[in-house]
C-alpha positions as CSV (number, residue, x, y, z in Angstrom):
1,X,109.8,43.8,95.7
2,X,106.1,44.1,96.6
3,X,103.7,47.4,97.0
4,X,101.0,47.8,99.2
5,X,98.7,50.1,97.4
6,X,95.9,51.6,99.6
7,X,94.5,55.2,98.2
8,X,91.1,57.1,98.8
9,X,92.3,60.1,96.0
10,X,93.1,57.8,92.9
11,X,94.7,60.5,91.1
12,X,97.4,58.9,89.4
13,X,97.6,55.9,91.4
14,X,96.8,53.4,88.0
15,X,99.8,55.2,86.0
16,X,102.4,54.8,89.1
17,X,101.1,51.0,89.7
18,X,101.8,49.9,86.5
19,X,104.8,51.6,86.2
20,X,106.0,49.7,89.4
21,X,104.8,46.8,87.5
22,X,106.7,47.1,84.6
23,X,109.9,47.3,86.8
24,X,108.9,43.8,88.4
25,X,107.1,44.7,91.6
26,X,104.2,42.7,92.7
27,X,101.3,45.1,93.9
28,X,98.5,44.4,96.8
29,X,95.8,46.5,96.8
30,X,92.3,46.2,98.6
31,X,88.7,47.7,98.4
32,X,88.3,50.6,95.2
33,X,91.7,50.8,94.9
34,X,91.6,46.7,93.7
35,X,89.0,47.4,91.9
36,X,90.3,50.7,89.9
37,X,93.8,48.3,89.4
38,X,91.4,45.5,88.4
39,X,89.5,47.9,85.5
40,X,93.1,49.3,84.4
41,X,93.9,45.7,83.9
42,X,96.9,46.4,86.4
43,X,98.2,43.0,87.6
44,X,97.6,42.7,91.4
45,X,96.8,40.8,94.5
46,X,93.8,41.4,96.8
47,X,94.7,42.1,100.5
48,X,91.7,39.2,101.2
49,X,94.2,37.0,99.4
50,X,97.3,37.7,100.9
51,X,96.1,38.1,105.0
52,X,93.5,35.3,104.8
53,X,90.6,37.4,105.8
54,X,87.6,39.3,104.4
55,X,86.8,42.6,104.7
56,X,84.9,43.5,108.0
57,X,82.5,45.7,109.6
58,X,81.9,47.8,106.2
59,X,85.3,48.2,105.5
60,X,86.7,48.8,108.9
61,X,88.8,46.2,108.5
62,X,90.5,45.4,106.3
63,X,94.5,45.7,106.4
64,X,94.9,46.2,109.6
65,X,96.3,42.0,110.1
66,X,99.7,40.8,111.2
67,X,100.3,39.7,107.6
68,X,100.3,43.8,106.4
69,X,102.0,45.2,108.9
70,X,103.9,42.0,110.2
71,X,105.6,42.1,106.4
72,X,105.7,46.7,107.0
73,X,107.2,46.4,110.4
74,X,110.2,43.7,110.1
75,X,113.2,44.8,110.9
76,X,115.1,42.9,107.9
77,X,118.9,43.6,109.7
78,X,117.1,41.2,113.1
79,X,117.2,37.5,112.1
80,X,114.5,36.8,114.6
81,X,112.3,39.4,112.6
82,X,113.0,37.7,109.1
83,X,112.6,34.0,110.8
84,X,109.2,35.0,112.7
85,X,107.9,36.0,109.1
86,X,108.9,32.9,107.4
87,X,107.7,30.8,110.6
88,X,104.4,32.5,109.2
89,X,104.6,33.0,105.4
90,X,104.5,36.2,105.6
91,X,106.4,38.3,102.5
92,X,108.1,41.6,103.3
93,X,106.7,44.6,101.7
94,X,109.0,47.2,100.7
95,X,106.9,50.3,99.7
96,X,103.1,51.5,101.3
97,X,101.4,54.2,98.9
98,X,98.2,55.3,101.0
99,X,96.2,58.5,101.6
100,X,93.6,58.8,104.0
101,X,89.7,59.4,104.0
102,X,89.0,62.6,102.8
103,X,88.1,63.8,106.7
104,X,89.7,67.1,106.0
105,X,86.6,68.0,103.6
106,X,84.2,65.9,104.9
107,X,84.7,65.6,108.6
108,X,82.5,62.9,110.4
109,X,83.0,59.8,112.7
110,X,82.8,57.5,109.1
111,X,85.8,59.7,107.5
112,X,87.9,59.0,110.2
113,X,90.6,56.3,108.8
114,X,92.1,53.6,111.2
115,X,93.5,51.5,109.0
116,X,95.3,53.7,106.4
117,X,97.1,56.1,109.3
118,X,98.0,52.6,111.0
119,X,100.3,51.8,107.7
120,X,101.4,55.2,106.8
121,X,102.9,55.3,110.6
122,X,104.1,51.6,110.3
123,X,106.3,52.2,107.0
124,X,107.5,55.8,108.3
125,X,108.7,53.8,111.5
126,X,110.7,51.4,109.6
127,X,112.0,54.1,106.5
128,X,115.1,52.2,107.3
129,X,114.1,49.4,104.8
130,X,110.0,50.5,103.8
131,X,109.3,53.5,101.4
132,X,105.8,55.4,102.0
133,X,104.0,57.6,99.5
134,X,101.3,59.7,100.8
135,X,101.2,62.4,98.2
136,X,100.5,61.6,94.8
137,X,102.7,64.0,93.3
138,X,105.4,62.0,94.4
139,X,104.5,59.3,92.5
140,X,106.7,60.6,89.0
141,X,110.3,61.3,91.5
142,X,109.8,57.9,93.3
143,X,109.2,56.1,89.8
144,X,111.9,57.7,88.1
145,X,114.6,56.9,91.0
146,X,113.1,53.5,90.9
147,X,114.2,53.6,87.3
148,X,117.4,55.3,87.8
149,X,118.4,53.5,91.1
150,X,117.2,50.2,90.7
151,X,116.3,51.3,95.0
152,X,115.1,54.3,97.0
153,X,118.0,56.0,98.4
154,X,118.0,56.3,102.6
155,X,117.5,60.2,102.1
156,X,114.5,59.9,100.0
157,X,112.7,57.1,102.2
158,X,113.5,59.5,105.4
159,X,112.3,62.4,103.5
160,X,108.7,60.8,103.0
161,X,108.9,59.4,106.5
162,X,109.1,62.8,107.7
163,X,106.1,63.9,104.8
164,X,104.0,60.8,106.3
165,X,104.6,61.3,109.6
166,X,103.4,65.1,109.0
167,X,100.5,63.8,107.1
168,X,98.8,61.9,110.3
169,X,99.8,64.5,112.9
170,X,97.9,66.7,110.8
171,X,95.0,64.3,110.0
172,X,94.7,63.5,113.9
173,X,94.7,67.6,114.7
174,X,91.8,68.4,112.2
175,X,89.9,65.5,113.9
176,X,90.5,66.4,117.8
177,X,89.8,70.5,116.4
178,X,86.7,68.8,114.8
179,X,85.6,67.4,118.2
180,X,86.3,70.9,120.3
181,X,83.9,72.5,118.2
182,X,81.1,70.0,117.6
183,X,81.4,69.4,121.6
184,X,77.6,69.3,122.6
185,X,76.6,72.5,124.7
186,X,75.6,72.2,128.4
187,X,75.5,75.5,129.6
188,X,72.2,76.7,129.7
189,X,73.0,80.8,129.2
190,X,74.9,82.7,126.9
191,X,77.4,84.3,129.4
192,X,77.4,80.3,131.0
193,X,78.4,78.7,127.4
194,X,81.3,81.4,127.0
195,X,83.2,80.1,129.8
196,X,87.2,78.9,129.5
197,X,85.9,75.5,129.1
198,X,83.8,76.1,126.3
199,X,86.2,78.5,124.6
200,X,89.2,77.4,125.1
201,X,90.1,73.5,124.9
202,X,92.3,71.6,127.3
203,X,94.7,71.2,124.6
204,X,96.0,73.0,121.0
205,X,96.6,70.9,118.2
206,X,99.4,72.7,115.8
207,X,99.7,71.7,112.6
208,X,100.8,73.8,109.9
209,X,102.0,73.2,106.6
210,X,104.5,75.7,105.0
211,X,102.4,77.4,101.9
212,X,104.3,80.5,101.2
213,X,107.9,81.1,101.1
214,X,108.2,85.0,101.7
215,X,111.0,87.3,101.0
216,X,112.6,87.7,104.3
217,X,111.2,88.2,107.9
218,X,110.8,91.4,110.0
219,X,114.5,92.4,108.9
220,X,116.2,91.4,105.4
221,X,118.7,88.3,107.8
222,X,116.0,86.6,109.1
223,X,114.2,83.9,107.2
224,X,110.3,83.7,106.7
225,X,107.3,81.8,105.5
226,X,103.5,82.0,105.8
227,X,102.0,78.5,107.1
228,X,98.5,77.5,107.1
229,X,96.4,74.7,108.9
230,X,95.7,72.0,106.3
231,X,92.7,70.9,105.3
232,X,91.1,73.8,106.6
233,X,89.0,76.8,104.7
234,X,90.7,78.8,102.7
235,X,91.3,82.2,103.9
236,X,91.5,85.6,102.7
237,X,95.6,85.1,102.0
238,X,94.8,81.5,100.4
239,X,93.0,83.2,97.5
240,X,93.9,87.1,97.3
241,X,95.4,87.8,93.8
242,X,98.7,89.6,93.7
243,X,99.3,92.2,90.6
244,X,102.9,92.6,89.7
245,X,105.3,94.0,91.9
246,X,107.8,92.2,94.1
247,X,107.1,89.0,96.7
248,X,105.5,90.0,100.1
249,X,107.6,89.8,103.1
250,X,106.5,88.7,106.6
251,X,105.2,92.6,107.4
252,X,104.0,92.9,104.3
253,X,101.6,90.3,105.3
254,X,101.4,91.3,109.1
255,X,100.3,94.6,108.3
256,X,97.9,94.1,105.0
257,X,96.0,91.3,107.2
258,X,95.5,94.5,109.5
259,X,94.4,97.2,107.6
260,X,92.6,94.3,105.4
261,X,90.3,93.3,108.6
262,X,89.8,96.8,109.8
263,X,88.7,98.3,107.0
264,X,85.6,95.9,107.2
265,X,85.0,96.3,110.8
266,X,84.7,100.0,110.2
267,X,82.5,99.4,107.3
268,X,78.9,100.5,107.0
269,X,79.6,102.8,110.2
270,X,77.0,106.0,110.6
271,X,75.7,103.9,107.4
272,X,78.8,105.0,105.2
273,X,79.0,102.5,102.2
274,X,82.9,103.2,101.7
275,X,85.4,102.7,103.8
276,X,89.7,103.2,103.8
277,X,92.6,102.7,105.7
278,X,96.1,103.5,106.3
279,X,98.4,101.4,108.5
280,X,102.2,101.7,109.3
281,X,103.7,99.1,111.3
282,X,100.6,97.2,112.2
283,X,99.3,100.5,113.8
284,X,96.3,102.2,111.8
285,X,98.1,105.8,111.2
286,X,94.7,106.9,108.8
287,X,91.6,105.8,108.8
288,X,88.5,107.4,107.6
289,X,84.4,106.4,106.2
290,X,83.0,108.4,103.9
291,X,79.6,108.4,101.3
292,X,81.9,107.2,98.2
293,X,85.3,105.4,98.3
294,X,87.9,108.4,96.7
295,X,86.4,110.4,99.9
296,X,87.2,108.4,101.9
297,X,90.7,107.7,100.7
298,X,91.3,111.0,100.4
299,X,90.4,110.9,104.4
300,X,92.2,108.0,105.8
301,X,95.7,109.4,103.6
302,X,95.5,113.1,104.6
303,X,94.8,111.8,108.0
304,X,98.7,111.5,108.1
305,X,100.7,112.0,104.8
306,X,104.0,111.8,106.5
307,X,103.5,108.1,108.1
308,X,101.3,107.1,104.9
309,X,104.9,107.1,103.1
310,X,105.6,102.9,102.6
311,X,102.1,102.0,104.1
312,X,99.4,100.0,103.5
313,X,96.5,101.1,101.8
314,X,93.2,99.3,102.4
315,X,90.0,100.1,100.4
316,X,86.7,98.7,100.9
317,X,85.5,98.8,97.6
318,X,86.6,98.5,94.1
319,X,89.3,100.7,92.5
320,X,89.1,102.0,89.1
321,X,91.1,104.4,87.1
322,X,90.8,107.7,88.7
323,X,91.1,106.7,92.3
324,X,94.4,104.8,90.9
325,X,95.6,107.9,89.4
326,X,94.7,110.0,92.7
327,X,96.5,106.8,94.4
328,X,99.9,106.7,92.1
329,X,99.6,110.8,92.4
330,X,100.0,110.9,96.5
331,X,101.1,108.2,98.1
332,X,104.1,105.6,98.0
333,X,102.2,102.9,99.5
334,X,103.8,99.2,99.8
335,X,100.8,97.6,99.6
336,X,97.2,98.0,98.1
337,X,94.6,95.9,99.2
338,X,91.0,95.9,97.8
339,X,88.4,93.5,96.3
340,X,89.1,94.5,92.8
341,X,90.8,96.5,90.8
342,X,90.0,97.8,87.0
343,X,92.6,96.5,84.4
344,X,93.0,100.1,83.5
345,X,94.0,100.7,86.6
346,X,96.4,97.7,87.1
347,X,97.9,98.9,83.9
348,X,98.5,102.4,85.5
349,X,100.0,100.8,88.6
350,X,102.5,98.5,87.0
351,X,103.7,101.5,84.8
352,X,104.0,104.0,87.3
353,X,104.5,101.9,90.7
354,X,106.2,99.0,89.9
355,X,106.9,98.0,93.2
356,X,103.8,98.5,94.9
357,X,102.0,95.2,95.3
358,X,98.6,95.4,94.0
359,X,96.3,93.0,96.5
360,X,92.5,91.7,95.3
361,X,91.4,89.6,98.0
362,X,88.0,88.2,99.5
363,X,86.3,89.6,102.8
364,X,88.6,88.0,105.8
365,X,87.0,85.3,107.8
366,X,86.9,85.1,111.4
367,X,90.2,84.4,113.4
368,X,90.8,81.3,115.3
369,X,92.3,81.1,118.6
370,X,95.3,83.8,119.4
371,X,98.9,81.9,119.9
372,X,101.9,83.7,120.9
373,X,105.2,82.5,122.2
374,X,106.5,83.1,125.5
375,X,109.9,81.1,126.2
376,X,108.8,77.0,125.1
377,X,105.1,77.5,125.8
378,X,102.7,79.6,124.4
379,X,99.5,82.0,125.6
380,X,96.2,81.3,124.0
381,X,93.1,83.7,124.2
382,X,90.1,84.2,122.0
383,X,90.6,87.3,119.4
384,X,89.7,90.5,120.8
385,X,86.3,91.6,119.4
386,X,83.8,94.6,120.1
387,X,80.9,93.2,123.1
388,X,79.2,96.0,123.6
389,X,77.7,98.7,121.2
390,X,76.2,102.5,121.6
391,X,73.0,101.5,122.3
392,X,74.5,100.3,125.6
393,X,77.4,102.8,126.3
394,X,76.7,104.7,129.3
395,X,77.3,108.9,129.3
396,X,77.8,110.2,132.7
397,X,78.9,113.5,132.8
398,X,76.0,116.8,132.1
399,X,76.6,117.4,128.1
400,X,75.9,114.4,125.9
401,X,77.4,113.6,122.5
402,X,75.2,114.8,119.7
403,X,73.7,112.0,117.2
404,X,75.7,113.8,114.8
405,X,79.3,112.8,116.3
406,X,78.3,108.8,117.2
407,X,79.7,108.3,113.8
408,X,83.3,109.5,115.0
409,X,82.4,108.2,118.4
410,X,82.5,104.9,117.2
411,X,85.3,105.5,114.4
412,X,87.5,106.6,116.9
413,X,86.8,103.8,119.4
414,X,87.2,100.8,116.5
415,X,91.0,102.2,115.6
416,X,91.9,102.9,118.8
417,X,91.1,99.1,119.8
418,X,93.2,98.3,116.4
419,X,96.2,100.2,117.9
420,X,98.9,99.5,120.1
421,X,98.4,100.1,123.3
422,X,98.4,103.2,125.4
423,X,96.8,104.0,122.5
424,X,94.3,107.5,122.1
425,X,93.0,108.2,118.6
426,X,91.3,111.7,117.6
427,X,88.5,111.5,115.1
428,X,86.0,114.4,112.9
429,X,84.0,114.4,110.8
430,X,84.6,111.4,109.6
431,X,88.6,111.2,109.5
432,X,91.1,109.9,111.9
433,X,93.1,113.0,112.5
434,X,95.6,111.6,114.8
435,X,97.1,108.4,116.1
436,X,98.8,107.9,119.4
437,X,99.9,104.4,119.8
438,X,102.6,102.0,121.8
439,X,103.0,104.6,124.8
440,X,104.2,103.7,128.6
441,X,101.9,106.6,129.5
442,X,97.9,107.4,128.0
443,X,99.2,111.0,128.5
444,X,101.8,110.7,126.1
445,X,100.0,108.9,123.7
446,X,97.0,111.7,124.3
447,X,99.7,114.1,123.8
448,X,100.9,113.1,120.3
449,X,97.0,111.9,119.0
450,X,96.0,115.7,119.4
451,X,99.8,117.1,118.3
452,X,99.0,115.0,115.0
453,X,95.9,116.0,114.8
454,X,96.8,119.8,115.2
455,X,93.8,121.9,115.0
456,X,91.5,119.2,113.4
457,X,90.7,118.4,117.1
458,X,89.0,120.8,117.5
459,X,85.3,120.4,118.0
460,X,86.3,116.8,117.0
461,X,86.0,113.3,119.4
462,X,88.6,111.2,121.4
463,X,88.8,107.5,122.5
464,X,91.3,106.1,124.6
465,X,91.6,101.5,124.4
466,X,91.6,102.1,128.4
467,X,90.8,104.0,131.6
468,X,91.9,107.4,132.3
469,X,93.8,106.4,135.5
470,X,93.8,110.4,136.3
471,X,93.0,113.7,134.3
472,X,96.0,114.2,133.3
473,X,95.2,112.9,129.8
474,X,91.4,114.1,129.2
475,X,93.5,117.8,130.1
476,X,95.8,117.1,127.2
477,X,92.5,116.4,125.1
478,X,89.9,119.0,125.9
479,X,92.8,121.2,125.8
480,X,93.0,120.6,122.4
481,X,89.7,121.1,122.0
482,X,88.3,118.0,121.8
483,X,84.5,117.7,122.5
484,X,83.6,114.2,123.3
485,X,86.0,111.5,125.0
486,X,85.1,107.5,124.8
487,X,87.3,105.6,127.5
488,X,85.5,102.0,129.3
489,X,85.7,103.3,132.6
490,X,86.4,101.5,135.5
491,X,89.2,103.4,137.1
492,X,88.9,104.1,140.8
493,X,89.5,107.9,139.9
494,X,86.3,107.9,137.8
495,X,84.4,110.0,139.4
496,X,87.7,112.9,139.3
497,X,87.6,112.3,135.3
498,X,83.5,112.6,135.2
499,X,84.2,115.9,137.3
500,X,87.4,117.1,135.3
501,X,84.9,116.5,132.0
502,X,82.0,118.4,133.6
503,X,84.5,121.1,134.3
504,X,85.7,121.0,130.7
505,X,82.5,120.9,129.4
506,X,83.9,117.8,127.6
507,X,81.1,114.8,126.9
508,X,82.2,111.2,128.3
509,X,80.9,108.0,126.4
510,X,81.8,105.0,128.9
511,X,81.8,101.7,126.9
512,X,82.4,99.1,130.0
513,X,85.2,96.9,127.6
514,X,88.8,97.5,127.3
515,X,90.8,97.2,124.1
516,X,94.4,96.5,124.9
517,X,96.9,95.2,121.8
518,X,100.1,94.3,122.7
């Protein structure tokens, strides 16, 4: 039985040579691997040796001759295989252990393997008589069937068929997502370069490797996992820490990556240093900035007690013992997410809310590209983001918004674009005050924002994620009492809701962007 043995990450690969060794195998190895073999004193044969050829072109190649992959390829149940390889003295080989150029962590044209993908592909092809490694924890369960088999069984050489044929689709998507973004830029302007070519490439690469088993999906019968690109940087649910309580389901996740990411895109608004969150089924049902971080809890949960109840709780700031207490004391969240957390107050948490999953994480990262299924294809945009800011918002009615109220202004304009649309949020003084989200009709979502809110809105500011199509809705609102409405405009009935505003001495803030989440 013979080896091919052709590794960049040695880890292990001396200890799993010899022990094919001692069970009779002849290895062939080329390059550092040789010459790691060749220092462990593992008995081998160069690939030089057994192909006839030097290395060439600095390593390029190298294996990549009809002696390796004529003696990978054979198909040893075809007689005119098994005579064309004596015809050439070429020996079988029975078992390729390669992993590939670390181009994952060091991307560049040089990182790029040829040779190694060529004979992982070439033994997962022929798994009917070739075993492949291309994960060196596999080396101890392939050595000890070895052992206890004398053979690898046909399950185990299709099961790292499958792992190798993974490991190159994956190696080959990092690579062409390498190439999208280090694409040279011809466009000579901004609004030029941010064109569907540039943005979005003429073809999506998915790989994803499963790195999370999770309790169940969106219901308790459906089955659910978190996957993640590999090779890629580690995001802010690769490294969060979780503190006692039970696993995270798929909505657990959903919605913690929701609140997570708002709460820092409302952070540092009027030049607040705290900031909190509330969200409910992905929908933001409190939200609120304040000058310390227990303010503005105590904001974003009084915001809406009643939909608080099994939330997810998102703090900008560290948590220590009596905000945990004031937490444990109110509010039968799911889910805490913050970037730390005092041991005293951990300690408080796991005695007195055992279930609630305690969350330290890192500051989320930027999101890729948006996939969502639609029968057996899929719709691809660029995440939603916020173009335009106040210093560019238009106001076009007779009153203006006070400097005092931008604060809301832009508080209630950031969780409305976080909220399912028709969505209109109510905002004062700092606080979210009421939600209305996932409405058929703005005036029905206008309708329950200010019936939330209750008397909070009055004096207090609106925003709606899109055009008041009539006046209907900015009725509902400055009956309510609310002083200043943000919307983006652009209905053909704007000029009737600039007038309705005038007449209810109601201040418009137009922001020319829409912020629809479906």
């Amino acid at each position: 039985m013979r080896a091919l043995i052709s590794v960049y990450d040695k880890t292990g690969v001396v200890a799993f040579a010899r022990g094919l060794v001692s069970l009779g195998w002849e290895i062939v190895s080329s390059g550092k691997t040789s010459a790691a073999l060749a220092d462990a004193g593992v008995a081998h044969r160069e690939v030089a040796e057994v192909t006839g050829a030097a290395e060439m072109l600095s390593g390029r190649v190298k294996t990549l001759h009809p002696a390796i992959h004529g003696g990978i390829l054979a198909d040893r149940s075809d007689p005119s295989h098994l005579a064309a390889l004596e015809a050439r003295g070429i020996e079988p080989i029975d078992l390729v252990v390669c992993n590939l150029y670390p181009f994952f962590d060091e991307p560049s044209i040089e990182t790029i393997d040829i040779g190694g993908p060529a004979m992982v592909r070439a033994a997962a092809k022929n798994h009917a008589y070739v075993g492949v490694v291309v994960d060196p924890a596999e080396y101890g369960p392939v050595l000890d069937e070895l052992r206890r088999e004398g053979a690898l069984a046909a399950d185990t050489r299709r099961r790292l068929a499958r792992a190798a044929f993974a490991h190159t689709a994956a190696y080959d998507s990092a690579i062409v997502s390498w190439l999208d973004k280090t694409a040279p830029q011809v466009a000579s302007t901004e609004a030029e370069a941010r064109g569907p070519e540039e943005v979005l490439p003429p073809s999506v690469h998915l790989a994803l490797e499963r790195c999370e088993t999770l309790r169940y999906g969106e219901n308790p019968h459906q089955l659910a996992a978190r996957y993640r690109v590999p090779g890629a940087p580690a995001g802010w649910l690769d490294t969060m820490v979780q503190h006692g309580g039970r696993e995270l389901s798929y909505l657990n996740l959903f919605d913690a990556d929701a609140a997570w990411r708002l709460v820092h895109e409302l952070l540092g608004l009027g030049g607040l240093p705290a900031a909190a969150v509330v969200v409910k089924h992905a929908n933001p049902c409190g939200a609120a900035v304040a000058a310390d971080l227990a303010a503005a809890y105590r904001l974003a949960y009084a915001g809406d007690p009643l939909s608080a109840f099994g939330g997810i709780v998102a703090l900008s700031d560290a948590v220590d013992l009596a905000l945990a207490e004031e937490i444990v004391g109110n509010s039968l969240a799911d889910v805490l997410v913050a970037p730390s957390v005092a041991e005293d107050a951990l300690e408080l948490f796991g005695r007195r809310r055992r279930n609630m999953r305690v969350l330290t994480a890192e500051r989320p990262g930027a999101m890729p590209l948006q996939l969502r299924q639609v029968g057996d294809g899929f719709l691809v945009q660029e995440p939603d983001r916020f173009v335009s800011g106040r210093d560019v918002w238009q106001v076009p009615t007779k009153v203006a918004p006070s400097k005092e109220v931008m604060t809301d202004v832009e508080l209630a304009w950031r969780v409305c674009a976080r909220s399912s649309s028709n969505a209109v949020v109510v905002a004062r003084a700092g606080q979210v005050v009421g939600v209305g989200c996932g409405q058929q009709s703005r005036v029905d979502a206008a309708g329950i924002a200010t019936r939330k809110a209750g008397e909070r809105a009055a004096g207090g500011v609106a925003a709606s994620d899109a055009f008041f199509p009539f006046r209907d809705g900015l009725d509902v609102l400055a009956d309510a009492g609310v002083l200043v409405v943000v919307h983006p405009g652009g209905s053909l009935h704007d000029d009737e809701i600039v007038a309705a505003a005038d007449e209810r001495g109601v201040a418009l803030v137009i922001t020319g962007e829409r912020h629809f989440r479906h």
